[in-house]
C-alpha positions as CSV (number, residue, x, y, z in Angstrom):
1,X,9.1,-40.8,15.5
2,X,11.6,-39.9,12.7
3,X,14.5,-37.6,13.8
4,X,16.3,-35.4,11.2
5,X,19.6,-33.7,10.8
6,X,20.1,-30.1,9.6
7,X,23.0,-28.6,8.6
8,X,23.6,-25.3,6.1
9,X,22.5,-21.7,7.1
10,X,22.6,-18.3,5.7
11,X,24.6,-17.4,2.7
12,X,26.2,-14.4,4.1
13,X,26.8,-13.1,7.9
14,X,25.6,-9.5,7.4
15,X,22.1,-8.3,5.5
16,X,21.1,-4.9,5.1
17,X,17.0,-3.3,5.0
18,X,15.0,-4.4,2.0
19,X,17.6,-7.2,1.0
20,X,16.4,-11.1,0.9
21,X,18.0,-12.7,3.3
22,X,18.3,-16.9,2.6
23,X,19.1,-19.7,4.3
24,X,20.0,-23.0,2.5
25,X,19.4,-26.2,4.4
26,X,20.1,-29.6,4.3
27,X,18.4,-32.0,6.3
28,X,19.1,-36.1,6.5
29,X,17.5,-38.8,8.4
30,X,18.9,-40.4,11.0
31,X,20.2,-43.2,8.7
32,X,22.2,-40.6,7.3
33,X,19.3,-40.5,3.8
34,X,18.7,-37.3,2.0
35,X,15.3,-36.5,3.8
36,X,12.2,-35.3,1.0
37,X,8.9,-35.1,1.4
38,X,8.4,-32.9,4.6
39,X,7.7,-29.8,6.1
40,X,9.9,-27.5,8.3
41,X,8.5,-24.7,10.1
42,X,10.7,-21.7,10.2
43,X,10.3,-18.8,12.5
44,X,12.2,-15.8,11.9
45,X,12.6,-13.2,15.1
46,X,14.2,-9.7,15.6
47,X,16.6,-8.8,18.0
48,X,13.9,-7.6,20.7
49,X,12.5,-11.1,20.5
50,X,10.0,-10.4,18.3
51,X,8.3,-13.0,15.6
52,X,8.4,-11.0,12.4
53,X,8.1,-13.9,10.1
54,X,6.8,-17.7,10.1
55,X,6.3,-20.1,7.4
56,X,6.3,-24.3,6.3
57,X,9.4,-24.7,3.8
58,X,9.2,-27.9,2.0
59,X,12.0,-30.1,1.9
60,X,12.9,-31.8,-1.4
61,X,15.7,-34.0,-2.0
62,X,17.4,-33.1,1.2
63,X,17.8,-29.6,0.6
64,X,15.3,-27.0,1.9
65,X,15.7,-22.7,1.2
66,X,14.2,-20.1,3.6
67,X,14.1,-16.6,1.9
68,X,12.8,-13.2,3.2
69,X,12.9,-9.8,2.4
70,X,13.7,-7.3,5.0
71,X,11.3,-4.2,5.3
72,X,13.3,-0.8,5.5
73,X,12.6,-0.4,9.2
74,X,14.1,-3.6,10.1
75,X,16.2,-2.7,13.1
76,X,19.9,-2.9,13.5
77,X,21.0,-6.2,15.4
78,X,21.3,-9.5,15.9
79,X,18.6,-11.9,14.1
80,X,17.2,-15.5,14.9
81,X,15.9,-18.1,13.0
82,X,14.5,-21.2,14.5
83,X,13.6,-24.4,12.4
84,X,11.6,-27.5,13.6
85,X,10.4,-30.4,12.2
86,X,7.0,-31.4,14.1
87,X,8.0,-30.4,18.0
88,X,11.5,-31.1,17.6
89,X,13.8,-28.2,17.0
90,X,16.2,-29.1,14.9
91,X,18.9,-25.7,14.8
92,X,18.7,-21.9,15.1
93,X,20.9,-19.8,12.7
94,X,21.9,-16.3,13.4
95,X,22.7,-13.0,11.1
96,X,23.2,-9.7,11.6
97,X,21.6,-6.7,9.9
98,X,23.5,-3.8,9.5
99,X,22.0,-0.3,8.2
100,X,24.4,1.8,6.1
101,X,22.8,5.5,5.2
102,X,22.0,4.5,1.8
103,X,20.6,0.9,0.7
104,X,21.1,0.0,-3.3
105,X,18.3,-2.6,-4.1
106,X,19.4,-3.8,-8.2
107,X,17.4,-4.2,-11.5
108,X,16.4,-7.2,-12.6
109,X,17.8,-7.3,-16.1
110,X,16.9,-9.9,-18.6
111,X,19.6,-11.8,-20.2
112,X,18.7,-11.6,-23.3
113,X,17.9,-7.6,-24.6
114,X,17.1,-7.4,-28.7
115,X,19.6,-5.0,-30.6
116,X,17.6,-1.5,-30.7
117,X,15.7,-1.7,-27.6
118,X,16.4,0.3,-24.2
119,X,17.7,-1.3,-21.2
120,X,15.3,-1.6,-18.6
121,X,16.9,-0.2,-15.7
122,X,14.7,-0.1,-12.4
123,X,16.2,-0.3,-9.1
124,X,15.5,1.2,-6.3
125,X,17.3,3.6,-3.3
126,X,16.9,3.9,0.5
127,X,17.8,6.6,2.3
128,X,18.1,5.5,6.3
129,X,18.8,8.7,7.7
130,X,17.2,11.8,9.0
131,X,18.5,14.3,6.3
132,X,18.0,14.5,2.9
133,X,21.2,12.8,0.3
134,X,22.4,14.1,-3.0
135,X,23.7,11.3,-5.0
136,X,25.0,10.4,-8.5
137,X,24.1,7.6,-10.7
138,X,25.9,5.9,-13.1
139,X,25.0,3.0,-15.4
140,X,27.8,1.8,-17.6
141,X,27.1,-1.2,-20.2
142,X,30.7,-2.5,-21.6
143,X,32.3,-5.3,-23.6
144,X,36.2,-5.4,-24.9
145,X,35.1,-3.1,-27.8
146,X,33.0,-0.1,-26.3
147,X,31.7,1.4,-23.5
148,X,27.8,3.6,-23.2
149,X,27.2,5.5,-20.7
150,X,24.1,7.3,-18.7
151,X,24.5,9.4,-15.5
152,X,22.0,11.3,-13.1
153,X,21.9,13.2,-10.5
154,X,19.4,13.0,-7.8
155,X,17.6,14.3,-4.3
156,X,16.8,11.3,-2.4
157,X,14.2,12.2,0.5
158,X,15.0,11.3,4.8
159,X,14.2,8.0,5.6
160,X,12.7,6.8,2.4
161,X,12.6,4.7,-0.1
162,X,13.1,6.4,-4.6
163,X,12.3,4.1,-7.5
164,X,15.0,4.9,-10.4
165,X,12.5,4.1,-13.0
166,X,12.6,7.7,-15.0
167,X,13.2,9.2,-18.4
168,X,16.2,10.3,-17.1
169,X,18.8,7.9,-17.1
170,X,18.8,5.7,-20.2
171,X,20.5,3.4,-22.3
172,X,19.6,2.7,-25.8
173,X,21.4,-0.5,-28.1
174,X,20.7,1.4,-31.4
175,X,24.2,1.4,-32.4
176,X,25.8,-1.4,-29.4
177,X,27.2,-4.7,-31.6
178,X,25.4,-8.2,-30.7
179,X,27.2,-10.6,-27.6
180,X,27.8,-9.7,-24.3
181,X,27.9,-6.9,-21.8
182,X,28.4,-6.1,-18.6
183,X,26.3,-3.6,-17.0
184,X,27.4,-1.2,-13.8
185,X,24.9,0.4,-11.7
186,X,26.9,2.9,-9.2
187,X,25.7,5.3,-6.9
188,X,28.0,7.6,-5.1
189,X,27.1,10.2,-2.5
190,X,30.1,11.6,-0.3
191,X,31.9,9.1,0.5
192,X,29.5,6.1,0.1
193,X,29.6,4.0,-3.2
194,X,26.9,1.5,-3.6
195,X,27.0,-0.5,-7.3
196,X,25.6,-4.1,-8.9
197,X,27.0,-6.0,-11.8
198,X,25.0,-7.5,-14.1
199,X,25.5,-9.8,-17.3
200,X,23.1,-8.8,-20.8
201,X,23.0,-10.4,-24.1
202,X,22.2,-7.9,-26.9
203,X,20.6,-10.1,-29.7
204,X,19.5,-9.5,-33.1
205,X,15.8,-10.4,-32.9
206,X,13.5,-11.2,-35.9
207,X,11.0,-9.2,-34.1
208,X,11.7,-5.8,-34.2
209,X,9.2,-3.6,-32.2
210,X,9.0,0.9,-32.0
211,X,7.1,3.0,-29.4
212,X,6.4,6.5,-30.2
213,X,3.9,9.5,-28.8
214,X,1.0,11.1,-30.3
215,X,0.1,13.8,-28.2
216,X,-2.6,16.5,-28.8
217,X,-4.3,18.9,-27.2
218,X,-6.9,16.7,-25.5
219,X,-5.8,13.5,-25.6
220,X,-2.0,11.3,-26.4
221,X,-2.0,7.7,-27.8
222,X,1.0,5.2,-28.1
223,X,1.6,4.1,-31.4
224,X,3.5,0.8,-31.4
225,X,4.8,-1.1,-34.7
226,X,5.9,-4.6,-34.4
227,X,7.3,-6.4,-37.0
228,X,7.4,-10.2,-37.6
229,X,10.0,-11.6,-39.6
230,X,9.2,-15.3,-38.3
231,X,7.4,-18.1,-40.1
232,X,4.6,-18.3,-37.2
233,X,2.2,-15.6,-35.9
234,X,3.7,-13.7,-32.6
235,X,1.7,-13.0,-29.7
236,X,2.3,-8.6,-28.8
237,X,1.6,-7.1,-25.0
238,X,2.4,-3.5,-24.7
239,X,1.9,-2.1,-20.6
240,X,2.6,1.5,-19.4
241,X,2.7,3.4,-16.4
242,X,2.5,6.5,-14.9
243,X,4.2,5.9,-12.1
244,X,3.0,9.2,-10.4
245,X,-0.6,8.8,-11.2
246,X,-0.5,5.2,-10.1
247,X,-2.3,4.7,-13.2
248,X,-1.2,1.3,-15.6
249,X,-3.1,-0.2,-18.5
250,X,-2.2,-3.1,-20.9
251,X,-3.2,-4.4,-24.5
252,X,-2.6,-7.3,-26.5
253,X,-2.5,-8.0,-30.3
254,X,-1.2,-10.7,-32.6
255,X,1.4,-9.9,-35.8
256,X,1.0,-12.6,-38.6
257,X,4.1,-13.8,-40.0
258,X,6.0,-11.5,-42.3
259,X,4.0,-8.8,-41.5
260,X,4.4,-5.3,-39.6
261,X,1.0,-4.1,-37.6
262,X,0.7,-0.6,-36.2
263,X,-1.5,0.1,-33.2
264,X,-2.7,2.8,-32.1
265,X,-3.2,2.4,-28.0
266,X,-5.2,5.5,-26.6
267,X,-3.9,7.0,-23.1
268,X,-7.1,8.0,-20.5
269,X,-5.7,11.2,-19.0
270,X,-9.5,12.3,-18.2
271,X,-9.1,11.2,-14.4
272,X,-5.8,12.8,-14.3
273,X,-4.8,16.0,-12.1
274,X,-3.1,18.8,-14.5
275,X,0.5,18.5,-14.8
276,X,3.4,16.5,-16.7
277,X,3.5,12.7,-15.9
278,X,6.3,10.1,-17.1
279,X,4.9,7.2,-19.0
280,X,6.8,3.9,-18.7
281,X,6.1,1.6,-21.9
282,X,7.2,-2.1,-22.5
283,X,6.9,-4.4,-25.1
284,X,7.1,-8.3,-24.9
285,X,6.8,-10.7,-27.7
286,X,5.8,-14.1,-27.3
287,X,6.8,-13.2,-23.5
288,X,10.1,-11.9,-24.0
289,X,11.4,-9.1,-23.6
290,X,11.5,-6.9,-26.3
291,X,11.4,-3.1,-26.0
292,X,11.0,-0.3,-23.4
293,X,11.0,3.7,-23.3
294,X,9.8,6.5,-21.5
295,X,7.7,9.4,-23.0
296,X,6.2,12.2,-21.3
297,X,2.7,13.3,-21.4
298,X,1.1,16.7,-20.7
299,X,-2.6,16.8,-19.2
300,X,-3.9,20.8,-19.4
301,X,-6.1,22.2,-17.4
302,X,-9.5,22.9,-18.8
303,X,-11.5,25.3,-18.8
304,X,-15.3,26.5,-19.1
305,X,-17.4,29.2,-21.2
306,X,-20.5,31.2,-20.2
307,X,-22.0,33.2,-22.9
308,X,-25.0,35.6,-21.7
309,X,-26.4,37.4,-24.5
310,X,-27.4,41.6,-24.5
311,X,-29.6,42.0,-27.3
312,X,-30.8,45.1,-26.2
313,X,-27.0,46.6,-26.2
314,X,-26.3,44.2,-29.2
315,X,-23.3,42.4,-27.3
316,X,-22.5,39.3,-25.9
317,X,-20.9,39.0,-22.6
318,X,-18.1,35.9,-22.6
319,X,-17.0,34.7,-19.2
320,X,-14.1,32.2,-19.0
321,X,-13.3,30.2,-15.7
322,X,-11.3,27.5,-14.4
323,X,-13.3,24.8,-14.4
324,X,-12.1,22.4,-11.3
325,X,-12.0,26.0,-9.3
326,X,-14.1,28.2,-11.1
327,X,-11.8,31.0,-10.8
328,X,-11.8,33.1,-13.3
329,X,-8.9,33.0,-15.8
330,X,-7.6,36.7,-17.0
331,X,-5.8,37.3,-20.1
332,X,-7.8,34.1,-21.9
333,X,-7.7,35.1,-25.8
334,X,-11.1,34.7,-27.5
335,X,-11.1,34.4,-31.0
336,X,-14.4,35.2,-32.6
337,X,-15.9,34.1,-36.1
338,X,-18.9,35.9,-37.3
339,X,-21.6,34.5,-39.5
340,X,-19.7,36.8,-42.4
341,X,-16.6,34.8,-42.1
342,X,-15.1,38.0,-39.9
343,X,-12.8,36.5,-37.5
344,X,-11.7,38.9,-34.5
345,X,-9.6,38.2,-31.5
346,X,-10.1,39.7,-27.9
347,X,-8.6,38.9,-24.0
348,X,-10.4,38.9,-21.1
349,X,-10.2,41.0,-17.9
350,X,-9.5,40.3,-14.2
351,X,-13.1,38.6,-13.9
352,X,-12.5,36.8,-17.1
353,X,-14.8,38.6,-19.1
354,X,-14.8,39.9,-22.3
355,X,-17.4,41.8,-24.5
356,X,-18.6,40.7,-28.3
357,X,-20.5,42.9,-30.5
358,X,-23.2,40.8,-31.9
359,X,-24.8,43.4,-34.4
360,X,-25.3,40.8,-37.5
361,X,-27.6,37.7,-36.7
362,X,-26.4,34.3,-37.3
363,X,-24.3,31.7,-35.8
364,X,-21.1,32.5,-34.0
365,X,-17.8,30.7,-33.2
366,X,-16.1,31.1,-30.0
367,X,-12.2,29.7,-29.1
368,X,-10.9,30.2,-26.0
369,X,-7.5,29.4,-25.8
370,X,-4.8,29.8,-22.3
371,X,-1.2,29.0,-21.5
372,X,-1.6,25.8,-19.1
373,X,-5.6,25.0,-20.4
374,X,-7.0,22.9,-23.3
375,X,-8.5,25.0,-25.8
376,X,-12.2,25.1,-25.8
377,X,-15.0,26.1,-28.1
378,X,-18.5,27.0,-28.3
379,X,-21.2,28.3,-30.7
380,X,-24.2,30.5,-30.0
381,X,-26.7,31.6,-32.3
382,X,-27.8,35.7,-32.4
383,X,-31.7,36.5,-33.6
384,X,-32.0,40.1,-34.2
385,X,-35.8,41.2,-33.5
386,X,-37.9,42.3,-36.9
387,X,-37.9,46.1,-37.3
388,X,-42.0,47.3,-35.9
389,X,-43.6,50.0,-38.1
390,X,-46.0,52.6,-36.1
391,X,-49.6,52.6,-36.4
392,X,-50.2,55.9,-38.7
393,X,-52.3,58.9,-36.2
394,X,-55.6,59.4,-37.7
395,X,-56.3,62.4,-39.6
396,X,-58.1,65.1,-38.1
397,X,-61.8,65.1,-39.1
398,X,-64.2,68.0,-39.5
399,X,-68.0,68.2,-38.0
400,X,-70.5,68.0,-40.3
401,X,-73.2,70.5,-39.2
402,X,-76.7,70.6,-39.1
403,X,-78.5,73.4,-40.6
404,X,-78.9,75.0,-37.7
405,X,-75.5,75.2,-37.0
406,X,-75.1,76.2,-40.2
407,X,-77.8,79.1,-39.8
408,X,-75.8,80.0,-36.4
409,X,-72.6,79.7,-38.6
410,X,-73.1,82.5,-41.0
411,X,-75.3,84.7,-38.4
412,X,-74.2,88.3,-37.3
413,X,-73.2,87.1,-34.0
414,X,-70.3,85.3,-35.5
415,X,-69.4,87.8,-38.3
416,X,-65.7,88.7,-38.6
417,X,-67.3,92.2,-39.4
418,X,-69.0,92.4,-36.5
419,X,-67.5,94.9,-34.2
420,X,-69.5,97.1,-32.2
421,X,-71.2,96.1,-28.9
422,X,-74.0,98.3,-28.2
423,X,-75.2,98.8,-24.5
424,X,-77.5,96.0,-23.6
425,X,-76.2,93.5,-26.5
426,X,-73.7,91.9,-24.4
427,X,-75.7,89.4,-22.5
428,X,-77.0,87.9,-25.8
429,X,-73.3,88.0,-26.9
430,X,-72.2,86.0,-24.5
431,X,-75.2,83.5,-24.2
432,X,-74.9,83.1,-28.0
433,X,-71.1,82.5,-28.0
434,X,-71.8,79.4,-25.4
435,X,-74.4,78.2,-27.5
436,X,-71.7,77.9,-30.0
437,X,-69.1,76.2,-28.7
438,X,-71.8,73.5,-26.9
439,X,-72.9,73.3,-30.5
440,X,-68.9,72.3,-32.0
441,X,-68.3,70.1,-29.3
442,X,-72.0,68.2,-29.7
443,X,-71.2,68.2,-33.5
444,X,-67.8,66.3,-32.3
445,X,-69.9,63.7,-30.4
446,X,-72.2,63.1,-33.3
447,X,-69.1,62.6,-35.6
448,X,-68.2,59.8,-33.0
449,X,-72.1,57.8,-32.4
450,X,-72.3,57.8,-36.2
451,X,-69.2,56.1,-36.5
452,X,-70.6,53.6,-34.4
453,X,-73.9,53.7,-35.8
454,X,-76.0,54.7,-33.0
455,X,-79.1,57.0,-34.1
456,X,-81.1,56.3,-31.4
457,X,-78.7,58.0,-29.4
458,X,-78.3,60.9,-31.5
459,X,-81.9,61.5,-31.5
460,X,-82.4,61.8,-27.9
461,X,-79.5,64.0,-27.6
462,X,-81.0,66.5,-30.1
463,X,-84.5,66.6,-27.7
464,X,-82.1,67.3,-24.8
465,X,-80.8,70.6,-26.9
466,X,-82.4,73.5,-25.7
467,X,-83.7,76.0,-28.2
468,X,-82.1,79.5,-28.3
């Protein structure tokens, strides 16, 4: 069986949470050859004895790497890591982690940054202790000519973990010269400085690429120019992210040569809670690097519309609510066209309801407009009911009378002149004045069967009459 050699170890003696740690190795074969070819199995432990990591590393020209990052609850103390090639062990290294209050983890800058663009700074702080940490950050990009400079201050939670990835703290090479910089990340709290150096090239690019915001009231869009000032087509990716929404997209598009292409790249904010989110945008060309910025977007709340109409009281009642809680929203202004080009404005009350007099038929146009809410509009449509003309009463109609009646009519009995009463008269009187009025009121009936036509009927009504 082949026996190895192993010599190297870790690159530093001290690590802290969520840095890499790595271990370079060299391993030889007993003749003393550069071993290649093999696996190693490496075996990480904490200092309670406890396997946290295990893993093959290849081995390639003699030289094999271990690398792994430490979580932010890594504990303080001595570590172990064991390497064996088949069952032979062939050494343990040792490190030591040590946890400081705050924990810097760097950007990764490219080298290379086209003239214009915005640095794109995203690093990352730990806070190890229980109680909350005010710190100060400052990123300085420098050569022997000029200095820029971009500072923030910030709240970093207990025992966690804040991306620096905001709108805050930026750095833009508008007006930098082209070579090299050096960029400074620094972060001071108290007494505790934390920084990272990093080397950037500002180029002048034949690709020259511009983000900007269109935002309305329902809906934002990125519109991103690229120009091409090269001889062969270039390839465009533009990604964003709303870091607090955990929401990213993407899209891709190709610029011909000597050409400049505008695209308009729509932002989904349907699926979004109200509120103001930061939008990281970055631009790559061919896959480099070529632009990045930060704009903000707003998503409103929105809200609903109920119209019930009144015609009877000629009004239509307007309720306006939330619509995630359907509370009702007070002081909502409702703007009101009417079908004669009449445009009125009202608010509504505590119960979001507001009144509209809806005296002239037509169609009508609602807006409903809130601090904090989308506007929102509606149309409803008012029918006034056709004007109803009364039947006209019949006119009164007078009894055509037989000539009996008629006889009866112009008889002493009913004489105007008639005046006296003698003794023994009044019985007749009386029996003749009956006889009268059964007369009027059977003439009134006879008016009504011959209407209708029905002589048969008026005949046997006559034979029922009994003679005087």
């Amino acid at each position: 069986m082949q026996q190895y050699t192993i010599t190297g170890g870790f690159t530093r003696e001290s690590y802290h949470p969520l840095e890499t740690i790595r271990c370079v190795m060299y391993v030889r074969t007993q003749a003393g050859e550069k071993a290649s070819g093999i696996l190693l199995l490496a075996a990480l432990y904490a200092p309670n004895g406890t396997m946290v990591d295990e893993r093959s590393v290849h081995v390639v020209l003699g030289e094999a790497i271990y690398m792994y990052r430490l979580p932010l609850s890594a504990p303080r103390g001595v570590w172990k890591l064991e390497v064996r090639a088949g069952s032979q062990l062939l050494a343990v290294y040792y490190f030591r982690v040590e946890i400081p209050p705050l924990i810097l983890v760097p950007p990764e800058l490219p080298y290379e940054i086209p003239l214009g663009s915005r640095l794109p700074l995203a690093f990352k702080i730990a806070n190890t202790v229980d109680e909350s940490i005010t710190a100060t950050i400052t990123v300085t990009a420098s050569n022997n000519k000029s200095a820029y400079t971009a500072q923030a201050t910030i709240t970093l939670p207990p025992r966690s973990i804040t991306a620096i990835d905001s709108p805050d703290i930026q750095l833009t090479t508008s007006n930098w010269s082209t070579g090299p910089y050096e960029v400074h990340v620094k972060v001071s709290a108290g007494n505790i400085t934390l920084s990272s150096m990093h080397r950037i090239l500002i180029v002048r690019s034949s690709i020259y690429t511009s983000i900007q915001l269109r935002s309305g009231a329902s809906s934002s869009q990125l519109l991103v120019k690229a120009s091409n000032q090269l001889a062969s087509p270039i390839d465009i990716e533009v990604a964003w992210s709303m870091p607090e929404a955990a929401v990213f997209g993407s899209k891709s598009f190709t610029v011909p040569p000597s050409t400049e292409v505008s695209e308009a790249i729509p932002l989904e904010t349907s699926a979004l809670a109200p509120g103001s989110y930061a939008v990281k945008v970055v631009v790559w060309a061919n896959g480099k690097y070529t632009n990045m910025t930060w704009v903000r977007i707003h998503v409103l709340r929105k809200l609903s519309i109920e119209v019930s109409l009144q015609p009877a009281r000629k009004l239509a009642k307007v309720r306006v609510y939330d619509s995630m809680t359907k509370a009702p929203i007070k002081g909502a202004e409702v703007t009101v066209r009417y079908p004669n080009g009449t445009v009125t404005t009202c608010y509504t009350d505590t119960r979001g309801i507001v009144y509209i007099a809806t005296s002239a038929a037509g169609m009508h146009n609602l807006t409903v407009s809130k601090s904090g809410y989308m506007p929102s509009t509606t149309v409803f449509s008012v029918v006034l009911p056709s004007p109803t003309v009364s039947p006209k009463p019949p006119s009164p109609t007078t009894p055509k009378l037989t000539p009996q009646m008629e006889q009866e009519k112009t008889s002493p009995l009913s004489s105007p002149s008639h005046t006296a009463t003698p003794e023994g008269e009044e019985e007749g009187i009386g029996a003749a004045a009956a006889i009268a009025a059964l007369a009027i009121a059977l003439a009134a009936i006879i008016t009504y069967l011959t209407r209708h036509r029905k002589r048969k009927v008026i005949e046997e009504v006559f034979k029922e009459i009994p003679e005087v």
